[in-house]
C-alpha positions, 0 to 999 in steps of 0.5 A, spaced: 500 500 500 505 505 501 509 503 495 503 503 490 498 508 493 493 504 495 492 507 502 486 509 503 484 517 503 479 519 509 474 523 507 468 527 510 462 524 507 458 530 509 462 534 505 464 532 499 466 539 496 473 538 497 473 530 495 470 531 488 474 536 483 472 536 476 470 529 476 477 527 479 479 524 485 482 529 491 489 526 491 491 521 496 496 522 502 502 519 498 500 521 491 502 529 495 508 526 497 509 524 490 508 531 488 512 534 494 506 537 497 507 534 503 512 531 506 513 524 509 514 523 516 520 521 518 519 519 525 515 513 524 515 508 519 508 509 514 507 501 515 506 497 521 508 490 517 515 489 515 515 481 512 522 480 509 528 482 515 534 479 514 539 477 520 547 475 521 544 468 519 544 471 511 550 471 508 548 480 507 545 480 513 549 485 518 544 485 525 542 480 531 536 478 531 535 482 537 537 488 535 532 487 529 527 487 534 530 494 537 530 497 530 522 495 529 520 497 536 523 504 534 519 504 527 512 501 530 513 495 527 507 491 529 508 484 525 516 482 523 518 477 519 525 474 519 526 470 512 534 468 512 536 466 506 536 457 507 536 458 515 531 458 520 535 459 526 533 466 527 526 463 527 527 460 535 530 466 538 525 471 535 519 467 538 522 468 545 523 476 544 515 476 540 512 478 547 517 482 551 518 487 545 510 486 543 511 485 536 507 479 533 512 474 530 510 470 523 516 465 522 519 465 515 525 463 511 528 465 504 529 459 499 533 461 492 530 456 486 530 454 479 523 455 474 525 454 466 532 456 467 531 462 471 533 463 479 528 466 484 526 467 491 522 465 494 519 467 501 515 462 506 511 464 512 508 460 518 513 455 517 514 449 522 521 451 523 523 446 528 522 440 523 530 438 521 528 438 514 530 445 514 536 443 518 539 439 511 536 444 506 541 449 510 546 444 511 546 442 504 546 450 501 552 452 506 556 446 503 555 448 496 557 456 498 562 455 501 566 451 496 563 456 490 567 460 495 574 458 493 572 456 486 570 464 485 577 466 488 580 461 483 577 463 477 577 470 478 585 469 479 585 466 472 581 471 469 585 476 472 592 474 475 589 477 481 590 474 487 586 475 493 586 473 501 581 467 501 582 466 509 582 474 509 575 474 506 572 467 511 574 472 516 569 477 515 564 473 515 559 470 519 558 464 515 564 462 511 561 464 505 565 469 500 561 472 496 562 474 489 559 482 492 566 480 495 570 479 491 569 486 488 569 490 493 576 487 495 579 487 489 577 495 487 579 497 494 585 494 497 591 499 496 595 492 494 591 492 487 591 499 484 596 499 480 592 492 476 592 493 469 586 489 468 582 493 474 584 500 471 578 501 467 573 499 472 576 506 477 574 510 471 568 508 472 562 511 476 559 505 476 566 501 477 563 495 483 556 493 477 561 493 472 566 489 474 561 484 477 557 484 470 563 482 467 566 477 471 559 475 475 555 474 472 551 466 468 556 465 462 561 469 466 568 467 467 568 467 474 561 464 475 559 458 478 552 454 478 549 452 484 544 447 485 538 450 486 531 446 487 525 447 482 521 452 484 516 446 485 521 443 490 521 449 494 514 450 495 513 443 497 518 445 502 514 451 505 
């Protein structure tokens, strides 16, 4: 609703005078934010439900699962979900912080899957987290990531002489997974390869991080790696 502008417009149904302007609607509260008539508040989130969190138990994800429940109180978020990408792990210490911070907590998981070639994720909510199928479902996705972690490093060593820190990289993360995302940054950032011809023309770039990543990352890409991924059928079935 708040990204669509389909909140509902409250109206004086006594009076519709201001309501009905040349047979066209008054403009709603986001449709003058739009405009620039009014501006959003930025105290107090203009929505009460936030369903796609992410904790450190996602490869990206940077905060506790505490402390998504402090940033949600202070936004008056209502209902929470946490959809970590293939663990459920955030799922058990949510419910127990539910009733003390006052949000409703729905538990929910997020799954990468295949439908005609193409990836997709997919959010699942109501889960039963506690069954161990999702335990073999994270155990499965870690042990493929992590051993696309060390392949990644060694083709974009081949594609580009650039040898990077692979225990440099493990240790900034929760989960021993390097990300492509990760090698980019490094490589474009650590003062040890800014003389790298190779990396030059990507400096001179604004978008210098896209590109590289377009060149080396993506499917059909030199530095790419193919992770099994279920169908969308499968992942559904396990939801």
């Amino acid at each position: 609703d708040f990204i669509s502008g389909t909140v509902p417009t409250y109206v004086n149904l006594e009076d519709d005078s201001d309501f009905i302007v040349n047979d066209k609607k008054k403009p709603t509260q986001i449709e003058e934010q739009k405009e620039g008539l009014i501006a959003p508040s930025k105290n107090k989130a203009a929505y009460h439900y936030d369903l796609h969190v992410q904790s450190k138990h996602s490869v990206g994800g940077v905060d506790t699962v505490e402390e998504l429940f402090q940033k949600s109180k202070d936004l008056g978020i209502k209902v929470l979900s946490i959809t970590d990408e293939y663990s459920v792990k955030a799922n058990i210490e949510a419910q127990v912080l539910s009733n003390p911070y006052g949000i409703e907590y729905i538990p929910g998981i997020s799954m990468t899957c295949l439908y005609k070639g193409h990836e997709l994720k997919v959010l699942g909510y109501g889960i039963d987290y506690k069954n161990h199928l999702y335990i073999q479902l994270e155990n499965e996705h870690l042990k493929q990531q992590r051993s696309a972690s060390k392949d990644r490093i060694e083709k974009f060593k081949e594609a580009t002489g650039i040898d990077l820190n692979f225990s440099k990289l493990v240790n900034q993360t929760n989960s021993g997974i390097v990300t492509a995302e990760m090698i980019v940054k490094e490589a474009l950032t650590n003062p040890l390869y800014e003389d790298v011809e190779v990396l030059k023309k990507y400096r001179e770039s604004e978008n210098a991080y896209d590109m590289l990543y377009a060149d080396y990352f993506l499917k059909d890409k030199p530095c790419y790696i193919q992770i099994e991924y279920p169908t969308l059928i499968e992942a559904i079935e396990s939801i």
